[in-house]
C-alpha positions as CSV (number, residue, x, y, z in Angstrom):
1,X,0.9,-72.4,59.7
2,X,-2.7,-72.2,61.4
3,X,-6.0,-71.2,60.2
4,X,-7.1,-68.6,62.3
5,X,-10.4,-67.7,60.4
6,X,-11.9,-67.5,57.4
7,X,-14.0,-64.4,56.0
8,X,-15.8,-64.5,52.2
9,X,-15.3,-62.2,50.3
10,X,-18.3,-61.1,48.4
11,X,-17.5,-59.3,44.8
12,X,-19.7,-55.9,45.1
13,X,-19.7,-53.0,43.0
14,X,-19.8,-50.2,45.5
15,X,-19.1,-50.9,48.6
16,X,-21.4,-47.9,50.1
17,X,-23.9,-49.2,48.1
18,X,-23.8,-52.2,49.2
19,X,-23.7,-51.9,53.3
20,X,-27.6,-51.0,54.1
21,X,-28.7,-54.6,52.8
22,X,-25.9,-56.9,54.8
23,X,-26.7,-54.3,58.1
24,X,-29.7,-53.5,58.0
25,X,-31.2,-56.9,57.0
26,X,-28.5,-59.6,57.9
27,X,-28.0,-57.3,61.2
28,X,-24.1,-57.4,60.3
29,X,-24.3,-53.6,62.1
30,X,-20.9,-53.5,63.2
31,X,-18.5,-52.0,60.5
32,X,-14.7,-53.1,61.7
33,X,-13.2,-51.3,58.6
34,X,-14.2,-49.5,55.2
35,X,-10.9,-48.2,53.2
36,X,-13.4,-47.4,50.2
37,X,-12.7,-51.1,47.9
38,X,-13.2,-53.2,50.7
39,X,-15.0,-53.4,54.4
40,X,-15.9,-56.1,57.1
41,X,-19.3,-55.6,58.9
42,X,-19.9,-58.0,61.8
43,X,-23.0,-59.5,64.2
44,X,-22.0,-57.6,67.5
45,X,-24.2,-60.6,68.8
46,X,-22.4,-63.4,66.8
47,X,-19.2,-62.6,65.4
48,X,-20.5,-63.6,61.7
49,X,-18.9,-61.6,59.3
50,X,-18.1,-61.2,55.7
51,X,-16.4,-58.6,53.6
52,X,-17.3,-57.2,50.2
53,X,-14.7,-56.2,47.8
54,X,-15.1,-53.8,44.8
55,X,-11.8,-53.9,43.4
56,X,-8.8,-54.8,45.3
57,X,-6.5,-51.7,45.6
58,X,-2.6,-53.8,44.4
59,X,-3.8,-57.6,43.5
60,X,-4.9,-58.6,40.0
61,X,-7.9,-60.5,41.0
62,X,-10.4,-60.1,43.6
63,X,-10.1,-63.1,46.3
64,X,-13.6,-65.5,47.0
65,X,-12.1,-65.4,50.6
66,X,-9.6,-64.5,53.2
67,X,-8.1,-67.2,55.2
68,X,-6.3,-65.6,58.3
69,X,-3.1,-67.4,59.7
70,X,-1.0,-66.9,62.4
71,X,2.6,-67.2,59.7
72,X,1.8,-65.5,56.5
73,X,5.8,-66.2,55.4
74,X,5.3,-69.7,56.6
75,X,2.0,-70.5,54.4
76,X,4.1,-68.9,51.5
77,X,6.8,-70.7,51.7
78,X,4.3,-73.9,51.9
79,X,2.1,-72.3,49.1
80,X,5.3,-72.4,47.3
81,X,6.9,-75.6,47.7
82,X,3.3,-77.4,46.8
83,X,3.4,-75.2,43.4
84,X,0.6,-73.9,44.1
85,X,0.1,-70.6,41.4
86,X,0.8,-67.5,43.0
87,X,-1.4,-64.9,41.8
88,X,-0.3,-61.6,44.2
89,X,3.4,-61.9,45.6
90,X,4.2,-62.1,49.6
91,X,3.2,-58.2,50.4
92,X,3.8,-55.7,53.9
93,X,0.1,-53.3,52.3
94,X,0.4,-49.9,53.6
95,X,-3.2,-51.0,55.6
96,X,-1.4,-53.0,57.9
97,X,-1.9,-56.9,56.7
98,X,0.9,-58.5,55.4
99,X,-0.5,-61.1,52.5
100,X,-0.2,-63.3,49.0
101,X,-3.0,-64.6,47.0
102,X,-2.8,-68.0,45.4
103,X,-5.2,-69.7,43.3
104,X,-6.6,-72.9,44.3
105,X,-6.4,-75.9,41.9
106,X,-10.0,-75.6,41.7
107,X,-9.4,-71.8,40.3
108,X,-11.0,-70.3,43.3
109,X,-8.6,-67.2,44.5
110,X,-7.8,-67.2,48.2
111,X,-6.2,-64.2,50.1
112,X,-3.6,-65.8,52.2
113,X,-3.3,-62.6,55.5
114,X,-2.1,-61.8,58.7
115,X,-2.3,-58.6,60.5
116,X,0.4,-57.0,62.3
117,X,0.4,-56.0,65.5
């Protein structure tokens, strides 16, 4: 498995609410998704991003970030062997990510995701 990036994921209570403050004064302008719990808005001049979450729509917990890999079923697998705690199962989301959230020894919550092509 590879890290292919790594977005936080910023607990918000409305997500509407929330987007004229990280566009209009962090310039993050460029909104790549919004499915009403959750949306990414992105520097078109950087590439900075970040995400903020209201209430995920199947985990338990809301993740502090989303770490993109190119084998989902691989990290898993890996997550599983180390015993790491798995807190949302291996899961195809009708969004189009395939996913698992495992909580760090620290207790952090991290969203484990690739997208499908």
């Amino acid at each position: 498995m590879r890290v292919v990036d790594i977005i936080a994921d910023l607990r918000v209570d409305d997500v509407d609410a929330a987007r004229q403050f990280y566009t209009d004064y962090l310039g993050l302008t460029t909104e790549e998704f919004n499915l009403g719990w959750v949306a990414r808005f992105t520097s078109p001049e950087t590439g900075a991003h970040l995400q903020v979450v209201s209430r995920d729509a199947s985990a338990p917990e809301n993740p502090v970030i989303s770490v993109k890999v190119d084998d989902v079923d691989e990290a898993y697998a890996a997550a599983q062997q180390a015993g790491y705690e798995i807190v949302h199962p291996l899961t195809t989301e009708p969004w189009g990510v395939r996913r698992f959230f495992l909580r760090a020894p620290d207790g952090n919550v991290l969203n484990i995701v690739q997208h499908h092509a």
